[in-house]
C-alpha positions in Angstrom: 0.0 0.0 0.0 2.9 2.2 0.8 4.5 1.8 -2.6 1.2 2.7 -4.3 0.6 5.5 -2.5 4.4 6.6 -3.4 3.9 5.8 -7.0 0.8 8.1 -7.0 2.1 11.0 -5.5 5.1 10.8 -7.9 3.0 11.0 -10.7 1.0 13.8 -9.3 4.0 15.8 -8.9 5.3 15.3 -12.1 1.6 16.4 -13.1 1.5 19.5 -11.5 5.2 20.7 -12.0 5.0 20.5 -16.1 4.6 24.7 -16.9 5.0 24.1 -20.9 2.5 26.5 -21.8 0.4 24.7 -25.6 -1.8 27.1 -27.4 -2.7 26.3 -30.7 -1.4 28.2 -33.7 -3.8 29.6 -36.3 -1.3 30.9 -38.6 -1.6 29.3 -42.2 -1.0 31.3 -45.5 -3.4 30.4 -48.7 -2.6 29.0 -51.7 -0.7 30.7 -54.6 -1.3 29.2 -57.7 -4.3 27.2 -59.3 -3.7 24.2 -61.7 -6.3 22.5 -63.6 -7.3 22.2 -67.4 -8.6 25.0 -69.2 -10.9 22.8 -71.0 -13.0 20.0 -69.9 -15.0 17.5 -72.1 -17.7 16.6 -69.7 -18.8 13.3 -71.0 -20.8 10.8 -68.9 -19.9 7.8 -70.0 -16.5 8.2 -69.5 -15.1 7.3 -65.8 -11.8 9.9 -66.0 -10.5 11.9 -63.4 -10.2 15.6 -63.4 -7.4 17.0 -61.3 -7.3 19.9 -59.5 -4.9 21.1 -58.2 -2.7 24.5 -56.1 0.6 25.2 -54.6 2.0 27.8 -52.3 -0.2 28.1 -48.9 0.2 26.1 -45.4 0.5 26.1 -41.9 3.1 28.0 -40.4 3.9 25.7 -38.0 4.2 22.8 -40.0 0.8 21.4 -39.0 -1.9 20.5 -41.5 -4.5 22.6 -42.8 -8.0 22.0 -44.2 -8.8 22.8 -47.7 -12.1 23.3 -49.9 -12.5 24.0 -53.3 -15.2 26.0 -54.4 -16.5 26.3 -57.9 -19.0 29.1 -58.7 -20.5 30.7 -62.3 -18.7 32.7 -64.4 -18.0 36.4 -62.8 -19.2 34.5 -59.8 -17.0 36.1 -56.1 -17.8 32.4 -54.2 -20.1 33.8 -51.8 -22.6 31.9 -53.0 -21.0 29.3 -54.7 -22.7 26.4 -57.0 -20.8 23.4 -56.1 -18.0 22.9 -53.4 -16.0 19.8 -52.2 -13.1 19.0 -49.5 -9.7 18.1 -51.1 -8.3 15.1 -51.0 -8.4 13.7 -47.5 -9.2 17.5 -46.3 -5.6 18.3 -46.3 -4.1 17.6 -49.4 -3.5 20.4 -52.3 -5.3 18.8 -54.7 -8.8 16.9 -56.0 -9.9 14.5 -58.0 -13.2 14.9 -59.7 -15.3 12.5 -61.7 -17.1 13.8 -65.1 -20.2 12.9 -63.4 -19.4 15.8 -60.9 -17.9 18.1 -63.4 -21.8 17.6 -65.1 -23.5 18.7 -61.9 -21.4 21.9 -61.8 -21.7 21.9 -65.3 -25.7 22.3 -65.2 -25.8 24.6 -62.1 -23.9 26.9 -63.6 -26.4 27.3 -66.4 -24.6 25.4 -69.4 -27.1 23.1 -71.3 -25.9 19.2 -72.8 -24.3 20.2 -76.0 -23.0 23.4 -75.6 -19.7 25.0 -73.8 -19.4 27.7 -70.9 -16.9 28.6 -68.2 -17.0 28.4 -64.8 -14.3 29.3 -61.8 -12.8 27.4 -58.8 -11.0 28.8 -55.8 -9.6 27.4 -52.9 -10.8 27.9 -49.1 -8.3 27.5 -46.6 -8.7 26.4 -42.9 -7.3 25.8 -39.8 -8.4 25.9 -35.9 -11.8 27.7 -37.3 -9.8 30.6 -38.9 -11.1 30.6 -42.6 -9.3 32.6 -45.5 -10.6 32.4 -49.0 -8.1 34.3 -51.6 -9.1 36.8 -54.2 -6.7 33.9 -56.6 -9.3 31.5 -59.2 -9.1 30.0 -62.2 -11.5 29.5 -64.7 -12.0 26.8 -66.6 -14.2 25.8 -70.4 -16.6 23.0 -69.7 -18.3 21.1 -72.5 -21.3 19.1 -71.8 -21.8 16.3 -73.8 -25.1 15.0 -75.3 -26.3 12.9 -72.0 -28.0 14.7 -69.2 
């Protein structure tokens, strides 16, 4: 009993005499430069992969950060954007879209099966519920195919 009772007030002393002081750090910068295609043939029958992609950006520390991309109409400013989807695994600097996505965005942004029109994607950056969103896009040509 005695050599529990020495154990435990060991342990609480080395509890109580740790002073590192942890506070989380918020500081992250936002991404430079956009990469994608400028031209998309959005056929849905086809099961390619669309990558998008950035550089530049990240924690200060080291850590991780959270990324979205956003994709909004043409002359769009992403306040309201039409379509928006978490990178890969939240943290990585790119995404991988389906033509079956690339359709959806396609029709909310008003561009009807067998014709072309632009749209724009921007990247939203995150970390420890601070939120930055640059003034950087891209814009890119999608053209929908004759299905849907």
């Amino acid at each position: 009993m005695k050599k529990i009772y020495l154990v435990l007030m060991v342990l609480l002393t080395i509890f109580i005499s740790c002073d590192d002081d942890y506070s989380l750090s918020t500081d992250f910068s936002i991404p430079t430069e956009l990469d994608s295609p400028d031209y998309i043939y959005v056929d849905l029958e086809s099961s390619d992969q669309i990558r998008f992609s950035w550089s530049g950006g990240g924690a200060k520390d080291g850590s991780y950060v959270l990324y979205e991309v956003l994709f909004d109409k043409e002359g769009g400013d992403f306040s309201n954007p039409i379509y928006l989807k978490k990178s890969e695994y939240n943290t990585d600097p790119e995404l991988r879209m389906t033509t079956e996505e690339l359709g959806v965005i396609a029709r909310k942004a008003g561009i009807n099966p067998l014709s072309k029109g632009k749209v724009i994607w921007t990247v939203r950056t995150s970390k420890g519920g601070v939120t930055h969103s640059g003034g950087l896009h891209k814009e890119v040509l999608l053209e929908r195919s004759w299905n849907r």
